[in-house]
C-alpha positions in Angstrom: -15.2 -16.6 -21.0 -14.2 -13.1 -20.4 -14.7 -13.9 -16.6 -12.4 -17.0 -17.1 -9.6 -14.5 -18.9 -10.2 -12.5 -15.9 -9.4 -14.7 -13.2 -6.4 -16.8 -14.5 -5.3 -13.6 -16.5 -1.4 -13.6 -14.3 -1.0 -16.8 -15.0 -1.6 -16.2 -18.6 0.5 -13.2 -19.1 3.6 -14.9 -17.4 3.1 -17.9 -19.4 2.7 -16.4 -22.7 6.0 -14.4 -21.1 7.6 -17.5 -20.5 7.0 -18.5 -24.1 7.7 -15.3 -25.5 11.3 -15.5 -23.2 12.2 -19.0 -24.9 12.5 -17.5 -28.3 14.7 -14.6 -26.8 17.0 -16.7 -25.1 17.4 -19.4 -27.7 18.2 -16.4 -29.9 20.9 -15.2 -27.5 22.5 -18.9 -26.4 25.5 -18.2 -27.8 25.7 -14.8 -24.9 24.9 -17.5 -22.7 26.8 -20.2 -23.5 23.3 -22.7 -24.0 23.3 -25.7 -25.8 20.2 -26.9 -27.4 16.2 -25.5 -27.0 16.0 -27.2 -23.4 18.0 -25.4 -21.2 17.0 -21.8 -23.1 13.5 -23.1 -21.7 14.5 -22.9 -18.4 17.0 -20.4 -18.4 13.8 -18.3 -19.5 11.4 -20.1 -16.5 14.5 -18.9 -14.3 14.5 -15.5 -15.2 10.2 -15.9 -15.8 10.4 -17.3 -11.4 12.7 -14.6 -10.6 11.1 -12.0 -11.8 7.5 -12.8 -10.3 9.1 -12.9 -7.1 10.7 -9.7 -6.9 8.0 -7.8 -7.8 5.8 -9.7 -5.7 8.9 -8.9 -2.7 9.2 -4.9 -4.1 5.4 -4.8 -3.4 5.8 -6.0 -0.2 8.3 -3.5 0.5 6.2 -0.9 -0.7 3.2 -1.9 1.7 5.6 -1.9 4.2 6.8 1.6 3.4 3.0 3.1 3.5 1.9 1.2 6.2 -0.1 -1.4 5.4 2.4 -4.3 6.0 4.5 -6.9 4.4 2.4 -8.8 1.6 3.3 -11.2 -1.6 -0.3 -11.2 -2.8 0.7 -7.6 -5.0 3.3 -7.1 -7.7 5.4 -3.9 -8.4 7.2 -4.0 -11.8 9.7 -2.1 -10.0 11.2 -5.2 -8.1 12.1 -6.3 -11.8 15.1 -3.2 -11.9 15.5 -3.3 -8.2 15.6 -7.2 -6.7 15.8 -9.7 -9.8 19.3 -8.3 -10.9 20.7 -8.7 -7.2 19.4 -12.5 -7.5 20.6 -12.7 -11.3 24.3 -11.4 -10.2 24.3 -14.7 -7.1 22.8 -17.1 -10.3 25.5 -15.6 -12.4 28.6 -16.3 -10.5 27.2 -19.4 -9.1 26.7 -21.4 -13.3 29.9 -19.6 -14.3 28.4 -17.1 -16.6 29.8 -13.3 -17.4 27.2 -10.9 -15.2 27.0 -8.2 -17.7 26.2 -10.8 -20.5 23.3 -12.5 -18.1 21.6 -8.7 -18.0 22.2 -8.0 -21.4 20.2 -10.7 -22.1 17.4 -10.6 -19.4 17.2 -6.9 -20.6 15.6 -8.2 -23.4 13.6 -10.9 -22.0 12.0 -8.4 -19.8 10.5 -5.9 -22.0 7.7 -8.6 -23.5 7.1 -10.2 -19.8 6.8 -6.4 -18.6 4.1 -5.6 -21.4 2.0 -8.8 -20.9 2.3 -7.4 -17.1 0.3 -4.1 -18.5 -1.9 -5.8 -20.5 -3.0 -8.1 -17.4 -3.7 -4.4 -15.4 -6.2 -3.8 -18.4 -8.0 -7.0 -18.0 -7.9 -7.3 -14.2 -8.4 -3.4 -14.5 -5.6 -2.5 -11.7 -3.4 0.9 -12.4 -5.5 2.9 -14.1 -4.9 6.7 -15.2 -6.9 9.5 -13.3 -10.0 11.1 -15.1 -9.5 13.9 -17.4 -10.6 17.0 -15.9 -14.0 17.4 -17.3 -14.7 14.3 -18.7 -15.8 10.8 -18.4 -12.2 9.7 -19.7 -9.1 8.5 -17.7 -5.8 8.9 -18.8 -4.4 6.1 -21.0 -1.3 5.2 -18.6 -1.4 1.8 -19.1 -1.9 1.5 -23.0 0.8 4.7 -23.2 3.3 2.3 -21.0 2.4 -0.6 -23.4 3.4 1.5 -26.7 6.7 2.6 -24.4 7.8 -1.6 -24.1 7.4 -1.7 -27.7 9.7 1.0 -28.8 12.1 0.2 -26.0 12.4 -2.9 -27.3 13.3 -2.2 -30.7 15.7 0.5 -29.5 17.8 -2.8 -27.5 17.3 -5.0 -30.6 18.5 -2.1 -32.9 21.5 -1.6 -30.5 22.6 -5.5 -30.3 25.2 -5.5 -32.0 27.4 -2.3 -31.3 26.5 -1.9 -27.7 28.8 -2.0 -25.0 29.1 -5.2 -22.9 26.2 -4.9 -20.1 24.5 -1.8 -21.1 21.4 -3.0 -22.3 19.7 -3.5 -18.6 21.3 -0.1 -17.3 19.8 1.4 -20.9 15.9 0.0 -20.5 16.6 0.7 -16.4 17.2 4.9 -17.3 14.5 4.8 -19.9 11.6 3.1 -17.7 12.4 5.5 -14.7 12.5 8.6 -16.6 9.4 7.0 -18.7 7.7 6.1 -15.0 8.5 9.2 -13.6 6.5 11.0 -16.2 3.2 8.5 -16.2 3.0 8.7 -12.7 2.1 12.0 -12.4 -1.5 10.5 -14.4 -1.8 7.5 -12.5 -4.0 6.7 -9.5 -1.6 6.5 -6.8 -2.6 4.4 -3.4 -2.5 7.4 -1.2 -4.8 9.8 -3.4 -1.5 12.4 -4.0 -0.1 13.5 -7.5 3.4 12.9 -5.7 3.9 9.1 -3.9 6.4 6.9 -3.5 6.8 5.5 -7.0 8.3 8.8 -8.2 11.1 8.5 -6.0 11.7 4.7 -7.2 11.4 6.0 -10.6 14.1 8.7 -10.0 16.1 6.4 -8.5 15.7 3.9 -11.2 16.6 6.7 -14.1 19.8 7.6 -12.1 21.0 4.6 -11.4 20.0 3.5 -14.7 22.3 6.7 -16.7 25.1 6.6 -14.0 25.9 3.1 -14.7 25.2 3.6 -18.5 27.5 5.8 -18.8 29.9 4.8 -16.5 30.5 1.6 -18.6 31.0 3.5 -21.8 33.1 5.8 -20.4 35.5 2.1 -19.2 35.0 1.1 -22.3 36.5 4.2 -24.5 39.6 4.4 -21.8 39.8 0.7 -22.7 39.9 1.6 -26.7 42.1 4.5 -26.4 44.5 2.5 -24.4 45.0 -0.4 -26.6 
């Protein structure tokens, strides 16, 4: 059984993300402009597709970066802040719907779908923390990231209501890189160093992330003060 889990354990995780995305987007329809359960079902197995692939593209990038060439058969969760909102903004113009509302939404959907993500690397037992000095123990990277998803999402549920239009993905986008940049530093990296590759798409991520946070708020209170 445990060997079964083991084997098929992506699939599971972006099932039970698939499922766990219907119930988000249902509850955001009206953002969205859905009508009826069916097409929040595959408005979530659209974001659920889209989001697989990129990471599976990002980790081909980043083989490609340290030299071991171009493959799809590794994710990087990366390629969710990075790739899937570049194929979200095509999908958004293309049915009609407001950009910033498609993010605000897929912000949400992508906390669960990223925490199922770490608790597949605990079964499969990829992306591990490095032993603690002196002892038999490693680092709890994973579990810490998992406890991170949790309180990020509450902190976009909690500001639902009186966020600015399209902050949420720039929000969780600052958060996880700052968040990454950190964990990385007890992570096993691919190359054996304390500093790789992943710091710099975390630093980039948290940049990118605040700047456009900010940027947006700062629209919005011109926008308030003008009117």
């Amino acid at each position: 059984m445990t060997e079964l889990l083991r084997e098929n354990s992506n699939l599971i995780a972006v099932l039970t993300g698939w499922i766990a995305g219907c119930f988000i987007v249902y509850r955001q329809r009206d953002v969205l402009k859905l009508r009826g359960a069916l097409p929040c079902a595959l408005t979530a197995a659209l974001f659920s597709a889209l989001s697989v692939l990129s990471a599976m593209l990002f980790a081909g990038i980043e083989g490609l970066l340290g030299g071991q060439g171009f493959s799809l058969g590794a994710v990087s969760l990366y390629g969710c802040f990075f790739i899937c909102p570049l194929m979200l903004r095509i999908l958004a113009k293309a049915g009609r719907r407001t950009y910033a509302d498609v993010m605000d939404v897929y912000a949400l959907y992508a906390v669960p779908s990223l925490f199922l993500m770490r608790c597949n690397c605990l079964i499969s037992g990829c992306c591990s923390g490095r032993q603690i000095p002196g002892t038999l123990m490693h680092w709890p990277t994973r579990e810490a990231e998992m406890v991170f998803y949790a309180i990020v999402f509450a902190l976009l549920l909690k500001r639902e209501k009186g966020r600015v239009r399209g902050t949420q993905f720039p929000y969780l986008t600052a958060l996880y890189g700052a968040f990454r940049f950190v964990c990385e530093w007890f992570r096993v990296s691919g190359n054996g160093t304390y500093l790789h590759l992943a710091h710099g798409w975390s630093l980039i991520a948290a940049f990118t992330g605040y700047s456009l946070y900010t940027e947006l708020n700062r629209k919005k209170k011109q926008t308030v003060q003008r009117g």
